[in-house]
C-alpha positions as CSV (number, residue, x, y, z in Angstrom):
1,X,-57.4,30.1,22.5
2,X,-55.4,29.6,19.6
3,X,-55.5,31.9,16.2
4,X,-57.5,34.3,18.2
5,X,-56.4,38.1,18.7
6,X,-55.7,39.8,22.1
7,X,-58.5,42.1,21.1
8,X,-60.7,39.4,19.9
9,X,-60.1,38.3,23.5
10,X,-61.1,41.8,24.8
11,X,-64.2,41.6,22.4
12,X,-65.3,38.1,24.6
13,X,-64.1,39.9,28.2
14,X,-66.1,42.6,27.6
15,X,-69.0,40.9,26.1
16,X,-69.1,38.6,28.7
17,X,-68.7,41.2,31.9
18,X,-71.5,42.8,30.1
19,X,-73.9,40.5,30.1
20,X,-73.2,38.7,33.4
21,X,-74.0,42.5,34.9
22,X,-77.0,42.3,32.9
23,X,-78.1,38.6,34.1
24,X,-77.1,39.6,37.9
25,X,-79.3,42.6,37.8
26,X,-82.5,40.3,37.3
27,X,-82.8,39.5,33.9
28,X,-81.8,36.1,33.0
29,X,-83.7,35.7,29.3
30,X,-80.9,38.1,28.4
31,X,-78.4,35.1,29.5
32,X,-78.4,33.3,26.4
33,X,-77.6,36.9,24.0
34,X,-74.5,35.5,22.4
35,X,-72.2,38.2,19.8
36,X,-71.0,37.7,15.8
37,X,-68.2,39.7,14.5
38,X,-67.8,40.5,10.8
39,X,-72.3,40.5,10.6
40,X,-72.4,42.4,6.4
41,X,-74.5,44.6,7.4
42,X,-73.6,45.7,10.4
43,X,-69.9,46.1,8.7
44,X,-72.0,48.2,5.9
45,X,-73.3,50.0,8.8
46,X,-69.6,51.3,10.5
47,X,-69.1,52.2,6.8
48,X,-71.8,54.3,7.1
49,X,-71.5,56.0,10.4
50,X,-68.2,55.8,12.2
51,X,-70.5,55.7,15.6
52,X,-71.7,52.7,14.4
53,X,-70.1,49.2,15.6
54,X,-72.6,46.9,16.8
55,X,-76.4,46.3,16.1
56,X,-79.1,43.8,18.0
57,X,-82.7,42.7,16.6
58,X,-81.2,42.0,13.3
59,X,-80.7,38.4,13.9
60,X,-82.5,36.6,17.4
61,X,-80.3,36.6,19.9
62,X,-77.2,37.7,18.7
63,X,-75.5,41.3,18.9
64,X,-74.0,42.0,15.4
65,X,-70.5,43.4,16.3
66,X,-68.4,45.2,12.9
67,X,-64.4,44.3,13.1
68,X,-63.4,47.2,14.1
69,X,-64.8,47.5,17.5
70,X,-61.7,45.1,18.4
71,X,-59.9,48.5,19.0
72,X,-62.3,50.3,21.3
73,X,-60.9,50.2,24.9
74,X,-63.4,48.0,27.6
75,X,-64.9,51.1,28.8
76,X,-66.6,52.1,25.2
77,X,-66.6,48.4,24.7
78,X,-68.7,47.4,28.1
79,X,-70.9,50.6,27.4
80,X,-72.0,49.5,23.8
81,X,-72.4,45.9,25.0
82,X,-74.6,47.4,27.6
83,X,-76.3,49.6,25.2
84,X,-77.2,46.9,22.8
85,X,-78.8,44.6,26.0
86,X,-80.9,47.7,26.5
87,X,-82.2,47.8,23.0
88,X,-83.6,43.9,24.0
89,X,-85.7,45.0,26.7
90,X,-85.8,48.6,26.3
91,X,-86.9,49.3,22.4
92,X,-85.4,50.6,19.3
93,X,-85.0,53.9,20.1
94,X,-81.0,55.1,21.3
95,X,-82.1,56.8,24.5
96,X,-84.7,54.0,25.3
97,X,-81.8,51.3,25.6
98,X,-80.1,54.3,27.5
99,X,-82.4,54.8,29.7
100,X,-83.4,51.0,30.2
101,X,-79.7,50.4,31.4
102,X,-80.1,53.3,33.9
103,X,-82.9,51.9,35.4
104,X,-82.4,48.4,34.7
105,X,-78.9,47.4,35.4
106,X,-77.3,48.1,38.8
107,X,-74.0,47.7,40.2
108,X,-73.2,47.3,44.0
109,X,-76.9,48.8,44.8
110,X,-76.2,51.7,42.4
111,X,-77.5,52.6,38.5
112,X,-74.5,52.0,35.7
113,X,-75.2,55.1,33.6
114,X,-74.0,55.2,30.1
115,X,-72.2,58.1,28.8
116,X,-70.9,59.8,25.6
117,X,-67.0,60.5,24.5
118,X,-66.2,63.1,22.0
119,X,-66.5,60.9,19.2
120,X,-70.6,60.1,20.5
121,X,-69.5,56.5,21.3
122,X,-71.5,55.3,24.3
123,X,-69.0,54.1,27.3
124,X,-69.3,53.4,31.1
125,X,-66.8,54.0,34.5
126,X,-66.9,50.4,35.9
C-alpha cells in the first residue's frame, strides 16, 4: 500500500496473524476486532507507562494501538495483540487475558503461552 510504513505493515501482519490464531482456535465473534493507531489516550497512556502500547474495551471492537508500538519486533507485537484478544473474553485483569490465551488459544494441538522480556512487555515464540 502506498504512503504506508514497513512497520505500519508489520503493525497489520501481526495484527492479523494474531487474530486469525484467535478465530482458528474457536472463537469467531473475535473475527471482526479490528486496530487504531494514534487512539489519545492510549498515546497518553505510553506517556504514562513505557509498558504501555495498546488498550481494548475503550472503544467496541477496536484495539487502541500508541505509535510507537510500530517498533516492537512480531514476537512482542503478536504477544500484545494476543494479550489484548484475551482481555475480550478473559476480563480486565493482566493475568486474566494471560491466562485466557493459555487456555484459550492453541497452536498445532498445543497452548501459546505468553511471556515477559526484561522490559515487562508481554511476547510469544511462534
Amino acid at each position: 500500500m502506498q504512503g504506508r510504513s514497513k512497520s505500519y505493515e508489520k503493525l497489520i501482519g501481526t495484527f492479523q496473524a494474531a487474530r486469525d490464531l484467535v478465530v482458528g482456535s474457536g472463537f469467531p465473534q473475535l473475527g471482526g476486532i479490528t486496530f487504531q493507531v494514534g487512539c489519545p489516550a492510549v498515546e497518553q497512556y505510553h506517556r504514562e507507562s513505557p509498558r504501555g502500547y495498546m488498550h481494548v474495551l475503550h472503544v467496541p471492537n477496536v484495539i487502541c494501538v500508541a505509535a510507537a508500538a510500530e517498533d516492537l519486533g512480531r514476537q512482542t507485537l503478536l504477544g500484545l495483540w494476543l494479550h489484548e484478544f484475551g482481555h475480550v473474553l478473559g476480563g480486565p485483569e493482566q493475568w486474566d487475558a494471560d491466562e485466557w490465551v493459555f487456555r484459550n488459544i492453541k497452536l498445532e494441538g498445543h497452548p501459546v503461552p505468553i511471556r515477559y522480556d526484561e522490559r515487562d512487555l508481554q511476547f510469544v515464540e511462534l
